[in-house]
N, CA, C and O atoms as a MOPAC input file, in Angstrom:
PM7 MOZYME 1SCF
protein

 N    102.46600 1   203.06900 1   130.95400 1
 C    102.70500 1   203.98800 1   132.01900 1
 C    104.09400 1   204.60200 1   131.85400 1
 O    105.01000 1   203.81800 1   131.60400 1
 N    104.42300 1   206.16500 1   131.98400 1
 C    105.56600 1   206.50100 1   131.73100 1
 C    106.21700 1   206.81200 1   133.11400 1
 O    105.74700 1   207.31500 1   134.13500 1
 N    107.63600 1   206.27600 1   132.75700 1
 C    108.18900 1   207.00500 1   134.19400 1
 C    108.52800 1   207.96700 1   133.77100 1
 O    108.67300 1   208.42900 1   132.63800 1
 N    108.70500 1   208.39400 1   135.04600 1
 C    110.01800 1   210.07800 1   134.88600 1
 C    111.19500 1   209.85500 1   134.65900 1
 O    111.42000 1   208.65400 1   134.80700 1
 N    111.99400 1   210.37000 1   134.39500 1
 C    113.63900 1   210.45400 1   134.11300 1
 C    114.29300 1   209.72200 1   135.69000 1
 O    113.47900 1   209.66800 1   136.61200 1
 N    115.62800 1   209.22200 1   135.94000 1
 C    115.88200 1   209.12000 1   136.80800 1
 C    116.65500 1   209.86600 1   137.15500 1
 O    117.59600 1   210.26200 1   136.46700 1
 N    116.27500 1   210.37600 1   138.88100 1
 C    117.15400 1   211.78200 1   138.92100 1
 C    118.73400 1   211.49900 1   138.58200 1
 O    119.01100 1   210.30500 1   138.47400 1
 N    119.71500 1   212.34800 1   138.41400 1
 C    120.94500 1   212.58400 1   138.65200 1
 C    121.15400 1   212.80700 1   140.07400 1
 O    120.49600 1   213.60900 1   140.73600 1
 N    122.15400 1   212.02400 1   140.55200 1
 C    122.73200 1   212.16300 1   141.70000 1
 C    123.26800 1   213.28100 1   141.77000 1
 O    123.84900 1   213.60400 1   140.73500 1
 N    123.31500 1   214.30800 1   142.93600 1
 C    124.33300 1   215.29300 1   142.76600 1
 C    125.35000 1   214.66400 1   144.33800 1
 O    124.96500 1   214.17600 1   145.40100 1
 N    126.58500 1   214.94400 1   143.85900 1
 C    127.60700 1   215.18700 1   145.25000 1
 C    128.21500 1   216.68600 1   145.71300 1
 O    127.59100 1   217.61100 1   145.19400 1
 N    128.98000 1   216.96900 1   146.32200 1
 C    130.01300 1   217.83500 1   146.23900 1
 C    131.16300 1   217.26300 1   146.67800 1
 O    131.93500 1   217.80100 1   147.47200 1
 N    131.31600 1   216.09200 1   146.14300 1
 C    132.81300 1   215.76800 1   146.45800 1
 C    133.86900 1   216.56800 1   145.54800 1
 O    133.46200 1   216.98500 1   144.46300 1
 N    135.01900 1   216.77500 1   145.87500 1
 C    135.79500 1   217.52300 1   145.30700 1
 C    136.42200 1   216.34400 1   144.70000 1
 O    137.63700 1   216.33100 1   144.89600 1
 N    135.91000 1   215.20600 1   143.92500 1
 C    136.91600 1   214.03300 1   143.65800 1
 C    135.69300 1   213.70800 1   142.11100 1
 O    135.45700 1   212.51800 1   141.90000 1
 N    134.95600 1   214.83900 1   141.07600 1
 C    134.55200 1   214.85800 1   140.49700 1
 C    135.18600 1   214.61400 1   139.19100 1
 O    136.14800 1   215.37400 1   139.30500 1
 N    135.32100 1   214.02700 1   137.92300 1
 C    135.93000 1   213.77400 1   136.90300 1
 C    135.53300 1   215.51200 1   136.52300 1
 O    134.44000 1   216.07400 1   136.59100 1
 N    137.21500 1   216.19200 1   136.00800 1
 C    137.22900 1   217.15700 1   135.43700 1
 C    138.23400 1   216.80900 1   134.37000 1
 O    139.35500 1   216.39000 1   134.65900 1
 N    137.77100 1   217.00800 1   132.98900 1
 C    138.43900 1   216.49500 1   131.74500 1
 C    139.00400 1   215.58000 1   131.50000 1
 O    138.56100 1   214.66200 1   132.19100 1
 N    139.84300 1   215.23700 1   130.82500 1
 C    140.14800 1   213.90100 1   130.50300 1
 C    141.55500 1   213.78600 1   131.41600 1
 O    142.37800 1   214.66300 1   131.67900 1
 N    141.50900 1   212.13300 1   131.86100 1
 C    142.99700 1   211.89700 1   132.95300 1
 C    144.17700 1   211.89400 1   131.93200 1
 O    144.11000 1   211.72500 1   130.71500 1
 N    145.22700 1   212.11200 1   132.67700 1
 C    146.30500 1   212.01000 1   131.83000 1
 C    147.13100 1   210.46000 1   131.28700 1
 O    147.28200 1   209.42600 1   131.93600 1
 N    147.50800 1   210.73200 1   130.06500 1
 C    147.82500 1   209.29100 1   129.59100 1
 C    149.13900 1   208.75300 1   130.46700 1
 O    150.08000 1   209.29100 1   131.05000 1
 N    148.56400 1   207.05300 1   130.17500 1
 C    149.34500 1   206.45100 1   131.05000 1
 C    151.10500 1   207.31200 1   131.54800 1
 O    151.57600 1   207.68900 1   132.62100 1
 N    151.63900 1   207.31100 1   130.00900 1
 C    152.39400 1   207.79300 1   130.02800 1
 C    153.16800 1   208.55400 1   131.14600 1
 O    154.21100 1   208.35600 1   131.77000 1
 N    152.21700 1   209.49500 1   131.12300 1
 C    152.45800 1   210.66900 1   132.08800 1
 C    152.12100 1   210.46900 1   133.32700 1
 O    152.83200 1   211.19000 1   134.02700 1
 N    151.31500 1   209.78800 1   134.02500 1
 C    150.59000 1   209.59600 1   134.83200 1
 C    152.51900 1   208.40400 1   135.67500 1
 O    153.19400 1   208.49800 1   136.70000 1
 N    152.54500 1   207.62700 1   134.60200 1
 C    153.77800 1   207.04600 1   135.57400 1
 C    155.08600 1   207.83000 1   135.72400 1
 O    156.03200 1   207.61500 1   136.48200 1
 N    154.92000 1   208.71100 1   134.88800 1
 C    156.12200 1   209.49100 1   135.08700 1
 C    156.00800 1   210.36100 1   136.32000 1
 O    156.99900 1   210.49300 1   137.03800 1
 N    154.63600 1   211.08700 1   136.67600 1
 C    154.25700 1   212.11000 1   137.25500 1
 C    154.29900 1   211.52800 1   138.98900 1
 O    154.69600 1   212.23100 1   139.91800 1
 N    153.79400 1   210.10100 1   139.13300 1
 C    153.85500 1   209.32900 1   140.08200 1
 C    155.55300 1   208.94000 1   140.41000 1
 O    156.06100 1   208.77000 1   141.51900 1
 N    156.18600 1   208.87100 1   139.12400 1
 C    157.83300 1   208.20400 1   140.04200 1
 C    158.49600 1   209.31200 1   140.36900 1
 O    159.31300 1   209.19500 1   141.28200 1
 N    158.32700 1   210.65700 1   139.72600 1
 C    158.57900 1   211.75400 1   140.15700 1
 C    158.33400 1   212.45900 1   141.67600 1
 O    159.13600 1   212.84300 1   142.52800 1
 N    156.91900 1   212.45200 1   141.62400 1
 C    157.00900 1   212.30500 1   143.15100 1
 C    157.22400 1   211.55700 1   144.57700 1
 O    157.13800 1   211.91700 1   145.75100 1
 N    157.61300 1   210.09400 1   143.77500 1
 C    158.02500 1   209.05000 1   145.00600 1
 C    159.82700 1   209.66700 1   145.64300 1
 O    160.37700 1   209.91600 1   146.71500 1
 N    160.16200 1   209.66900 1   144.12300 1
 C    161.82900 1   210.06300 1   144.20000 1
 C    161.69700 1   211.41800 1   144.73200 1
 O    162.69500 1   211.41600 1   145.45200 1
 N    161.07500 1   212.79800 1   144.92000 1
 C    161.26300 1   213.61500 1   145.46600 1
 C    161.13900 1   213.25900 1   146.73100 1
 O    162.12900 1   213.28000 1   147.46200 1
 N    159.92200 1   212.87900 1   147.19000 1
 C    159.31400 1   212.16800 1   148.85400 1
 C    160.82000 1   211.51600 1   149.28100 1
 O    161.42900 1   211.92700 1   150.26800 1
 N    161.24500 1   210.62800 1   148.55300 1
 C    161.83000 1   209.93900 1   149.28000 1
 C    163.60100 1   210.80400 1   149.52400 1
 O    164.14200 1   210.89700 1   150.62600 1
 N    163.98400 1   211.14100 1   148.68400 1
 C    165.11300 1   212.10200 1   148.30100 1
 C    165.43400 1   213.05400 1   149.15500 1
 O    166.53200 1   213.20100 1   149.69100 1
 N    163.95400 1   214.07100 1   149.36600 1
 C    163.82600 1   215.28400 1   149.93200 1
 C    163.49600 1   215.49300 1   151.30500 1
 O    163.49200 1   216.59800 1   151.84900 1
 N    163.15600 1   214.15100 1   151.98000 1
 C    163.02900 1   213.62000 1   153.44600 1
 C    161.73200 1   213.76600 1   153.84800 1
 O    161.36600 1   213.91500 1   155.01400 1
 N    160.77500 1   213.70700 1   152.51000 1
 C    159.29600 1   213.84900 1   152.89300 1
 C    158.61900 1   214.37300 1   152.24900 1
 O    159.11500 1   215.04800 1   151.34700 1
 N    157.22400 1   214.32100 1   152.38800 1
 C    156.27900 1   214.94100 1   151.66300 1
 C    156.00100 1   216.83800 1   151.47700 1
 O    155.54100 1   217.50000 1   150.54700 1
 N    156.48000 1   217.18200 1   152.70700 1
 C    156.24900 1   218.64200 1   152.53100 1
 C    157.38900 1   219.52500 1   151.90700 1
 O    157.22100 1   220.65500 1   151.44900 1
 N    158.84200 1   218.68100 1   151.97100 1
 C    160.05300 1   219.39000 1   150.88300 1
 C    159.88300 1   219.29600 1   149.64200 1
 O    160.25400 1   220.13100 1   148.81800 1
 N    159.05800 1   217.82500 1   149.31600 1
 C    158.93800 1   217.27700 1   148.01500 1
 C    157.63600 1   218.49300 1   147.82300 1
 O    157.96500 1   219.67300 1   147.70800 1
 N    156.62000 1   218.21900 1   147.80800 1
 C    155.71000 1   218.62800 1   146.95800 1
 C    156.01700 1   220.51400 1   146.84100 1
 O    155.37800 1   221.28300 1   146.12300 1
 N    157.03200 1   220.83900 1   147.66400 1
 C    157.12900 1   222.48200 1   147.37800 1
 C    158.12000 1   222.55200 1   146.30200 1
 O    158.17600 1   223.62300 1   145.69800 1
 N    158.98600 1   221.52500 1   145.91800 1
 C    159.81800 1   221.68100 1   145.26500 1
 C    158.85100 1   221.40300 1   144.14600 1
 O    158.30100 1   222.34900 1   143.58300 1
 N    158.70600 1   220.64800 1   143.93200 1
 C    157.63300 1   220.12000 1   142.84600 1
 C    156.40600 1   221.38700 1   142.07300 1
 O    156.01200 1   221.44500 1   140.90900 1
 N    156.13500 1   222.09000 1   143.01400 1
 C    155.09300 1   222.95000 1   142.55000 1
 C    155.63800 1   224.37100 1   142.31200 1
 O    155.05800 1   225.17000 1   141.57700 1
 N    156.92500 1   224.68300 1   143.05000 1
 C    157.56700 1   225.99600 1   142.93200 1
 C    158.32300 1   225.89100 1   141.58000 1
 O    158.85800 1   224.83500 1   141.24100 1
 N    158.35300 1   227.02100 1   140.81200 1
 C    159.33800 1   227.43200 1   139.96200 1
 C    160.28500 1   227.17200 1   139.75700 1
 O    160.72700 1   227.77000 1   140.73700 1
 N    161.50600 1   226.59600 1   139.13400 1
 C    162.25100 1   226.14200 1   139.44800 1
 C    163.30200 1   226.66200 1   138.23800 1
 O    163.27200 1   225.98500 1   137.21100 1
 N    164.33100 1   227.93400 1   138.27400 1
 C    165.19000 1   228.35500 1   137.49600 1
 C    165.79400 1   228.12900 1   136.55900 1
 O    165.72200 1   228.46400 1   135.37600 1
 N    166.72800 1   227.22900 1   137.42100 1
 C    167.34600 1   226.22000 1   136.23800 1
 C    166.91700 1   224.94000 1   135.35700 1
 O    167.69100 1   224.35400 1   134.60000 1
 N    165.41300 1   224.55700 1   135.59400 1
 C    165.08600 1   223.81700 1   134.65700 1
 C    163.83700 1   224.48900 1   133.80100 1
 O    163.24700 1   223.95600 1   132.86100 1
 N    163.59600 1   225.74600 1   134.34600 1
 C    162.70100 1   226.52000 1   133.62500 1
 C    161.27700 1   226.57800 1   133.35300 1
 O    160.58600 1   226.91900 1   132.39300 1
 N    161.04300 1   226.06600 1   134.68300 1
 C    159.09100 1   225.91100 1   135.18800 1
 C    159.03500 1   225.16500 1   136.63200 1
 O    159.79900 1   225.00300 1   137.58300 1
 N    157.74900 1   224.80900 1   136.28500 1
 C    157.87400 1   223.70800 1   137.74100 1
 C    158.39700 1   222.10200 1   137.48100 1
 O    158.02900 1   221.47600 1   136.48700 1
 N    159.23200 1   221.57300 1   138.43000 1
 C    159.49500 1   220.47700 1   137.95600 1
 C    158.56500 1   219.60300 1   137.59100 1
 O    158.58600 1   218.92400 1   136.56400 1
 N    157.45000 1   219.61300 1   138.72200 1
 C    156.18500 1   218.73900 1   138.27700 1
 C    155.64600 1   218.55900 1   136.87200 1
 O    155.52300 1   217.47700 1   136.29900 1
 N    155.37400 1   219.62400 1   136.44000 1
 C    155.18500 1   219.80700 1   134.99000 1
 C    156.25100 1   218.89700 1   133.89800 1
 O    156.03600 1   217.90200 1   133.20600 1
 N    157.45400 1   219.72800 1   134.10600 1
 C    158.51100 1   219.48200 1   133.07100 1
 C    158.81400 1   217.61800 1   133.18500 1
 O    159.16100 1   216.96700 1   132.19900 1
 N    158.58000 1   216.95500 1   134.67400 1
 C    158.83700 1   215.50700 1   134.70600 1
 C    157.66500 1   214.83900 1   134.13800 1
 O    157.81500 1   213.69800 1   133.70100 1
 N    156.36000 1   215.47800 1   134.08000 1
 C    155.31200 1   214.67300 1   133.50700 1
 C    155.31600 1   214.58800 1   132.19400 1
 O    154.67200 1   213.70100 1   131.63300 1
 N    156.21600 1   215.71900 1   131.34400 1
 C    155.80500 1   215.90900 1   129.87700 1
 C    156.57300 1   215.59800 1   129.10600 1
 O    156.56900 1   216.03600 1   127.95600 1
 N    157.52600 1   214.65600 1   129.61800 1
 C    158.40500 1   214.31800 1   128.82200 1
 C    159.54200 1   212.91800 1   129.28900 1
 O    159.82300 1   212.89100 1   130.48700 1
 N    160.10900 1   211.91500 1   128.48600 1
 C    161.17600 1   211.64100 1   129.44600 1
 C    162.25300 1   211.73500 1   129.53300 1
 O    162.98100 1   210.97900 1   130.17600 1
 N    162.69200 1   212.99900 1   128.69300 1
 C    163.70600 1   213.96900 1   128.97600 1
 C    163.77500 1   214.82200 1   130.60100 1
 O    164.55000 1   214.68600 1   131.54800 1
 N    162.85700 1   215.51900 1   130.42900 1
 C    162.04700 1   216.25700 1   131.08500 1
 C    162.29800 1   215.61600 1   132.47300 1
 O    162.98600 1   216.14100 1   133.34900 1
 N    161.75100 1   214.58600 1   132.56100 1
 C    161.65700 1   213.42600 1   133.67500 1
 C    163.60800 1   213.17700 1   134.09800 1
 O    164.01500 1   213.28100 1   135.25500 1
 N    164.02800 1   213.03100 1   133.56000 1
 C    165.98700 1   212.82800 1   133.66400 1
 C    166.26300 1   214.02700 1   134.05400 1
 O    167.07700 1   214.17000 1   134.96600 1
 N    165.70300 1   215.04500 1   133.50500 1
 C    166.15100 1   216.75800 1   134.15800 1
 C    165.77700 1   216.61400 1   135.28700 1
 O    166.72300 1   216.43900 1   136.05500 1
 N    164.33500 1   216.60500 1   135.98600 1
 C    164.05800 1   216.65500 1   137.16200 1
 C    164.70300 1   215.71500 1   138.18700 1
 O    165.08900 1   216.09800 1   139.29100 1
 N    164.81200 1   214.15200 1   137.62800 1
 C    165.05100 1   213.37100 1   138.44900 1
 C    166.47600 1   213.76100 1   138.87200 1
 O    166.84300 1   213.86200 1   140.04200 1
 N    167.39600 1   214.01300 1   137.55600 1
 C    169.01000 1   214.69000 1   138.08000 1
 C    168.92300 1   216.00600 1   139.39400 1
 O    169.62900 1   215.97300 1   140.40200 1
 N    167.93100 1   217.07500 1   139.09800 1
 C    168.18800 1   218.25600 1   140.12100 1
 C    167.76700 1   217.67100 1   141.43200 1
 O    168.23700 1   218.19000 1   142.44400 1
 N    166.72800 1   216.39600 1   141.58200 1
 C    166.52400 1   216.04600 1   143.11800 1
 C    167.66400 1   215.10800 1   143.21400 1
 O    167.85100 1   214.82900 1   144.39800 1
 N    168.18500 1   214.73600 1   142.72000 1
 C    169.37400 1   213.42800 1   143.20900 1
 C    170.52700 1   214.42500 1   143.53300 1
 O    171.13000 1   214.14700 1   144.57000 1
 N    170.98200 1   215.58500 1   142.82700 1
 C    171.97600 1   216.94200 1   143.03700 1
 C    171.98400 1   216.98100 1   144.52100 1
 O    172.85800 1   216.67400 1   145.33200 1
 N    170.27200 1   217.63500 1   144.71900 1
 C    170.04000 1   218.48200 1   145.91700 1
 C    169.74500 1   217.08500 1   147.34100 1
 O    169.55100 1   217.33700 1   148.53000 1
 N    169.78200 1   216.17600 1   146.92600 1
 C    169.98700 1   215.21700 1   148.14800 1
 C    171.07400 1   215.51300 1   149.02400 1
 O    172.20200 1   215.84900 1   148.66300 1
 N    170.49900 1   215.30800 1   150.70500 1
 C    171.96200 1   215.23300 1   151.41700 1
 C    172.26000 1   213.91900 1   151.07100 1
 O    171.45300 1   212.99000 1   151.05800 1
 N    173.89700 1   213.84800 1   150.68400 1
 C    174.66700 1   212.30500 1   150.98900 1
 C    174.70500 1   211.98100 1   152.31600 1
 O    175.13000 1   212.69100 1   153.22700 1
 N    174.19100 1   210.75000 1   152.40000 1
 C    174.12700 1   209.80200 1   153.19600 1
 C    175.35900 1   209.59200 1   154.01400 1
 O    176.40100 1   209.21600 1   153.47700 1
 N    175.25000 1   209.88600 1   155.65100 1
 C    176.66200 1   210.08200 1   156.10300 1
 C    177.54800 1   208.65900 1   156.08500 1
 O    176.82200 1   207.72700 1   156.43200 1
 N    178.72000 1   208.29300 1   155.82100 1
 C    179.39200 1   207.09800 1   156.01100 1
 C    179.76800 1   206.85300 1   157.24400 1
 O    179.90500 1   207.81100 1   158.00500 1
 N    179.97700 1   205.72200 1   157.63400 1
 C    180.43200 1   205.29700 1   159.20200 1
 C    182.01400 1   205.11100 1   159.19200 1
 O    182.53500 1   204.12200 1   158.67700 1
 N    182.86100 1   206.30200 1   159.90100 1
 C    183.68000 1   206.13200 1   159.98800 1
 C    184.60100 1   205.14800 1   159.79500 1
 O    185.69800 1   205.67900 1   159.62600 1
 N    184.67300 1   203.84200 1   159.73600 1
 C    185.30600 1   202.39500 1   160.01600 1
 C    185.02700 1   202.27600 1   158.04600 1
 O    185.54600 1   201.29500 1   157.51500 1
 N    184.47100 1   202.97500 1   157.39300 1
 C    184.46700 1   202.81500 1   156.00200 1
 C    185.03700 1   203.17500 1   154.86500 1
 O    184.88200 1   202.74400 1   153.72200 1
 N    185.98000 1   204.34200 1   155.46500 1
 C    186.95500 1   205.59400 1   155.02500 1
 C    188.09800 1   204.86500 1   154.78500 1
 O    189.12600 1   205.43200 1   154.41500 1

């Protein structure tokens, strides 16, 4: 007795494997990159605009340039540690 094929599931989740993931490599770089912006930049919505916008002086988006390298990654991580406010001191510390 033959069966039929078994169907394919279809979804529309938007959480579908599209090409291959990125190597470890990058993947931890791309992740500490955005913890240190989040945390640096006072949150998620300064961080991820900085991250995805253009960025002049390092010459793309940082997101990019911190995942592809770990040069790349020291460039970015230096311009968010730059653009941090310092942490105010308590008078009695001066």
């Amino acid at each position: 007795m033959d069966q039929p094929p078994a169907a394919t599931r279809r979804t529309n989740s938007p959480f579908r494997k599209r090409g291959t993931p990125l190597p470890t490599a990058e993947a931890r770089r791309q992740g500490d990159i955005s913890q240190l912006a989040y945390l640096q930049m006072g949150g998620r919505d300064p961080a991820v605009a900085f991250l995805n916008a253009d960025h002049d002086a390092l010459g793309g988006r940082p997101l990019a340039i911190a995942t592809a390298s770990a040069e790349g990654y020291a460039r970015v991580a230096g311009v968010i540690r730059a653009s941090a406010a310092p942490a105010a001191m308590p008078e009695d510390a001066a």
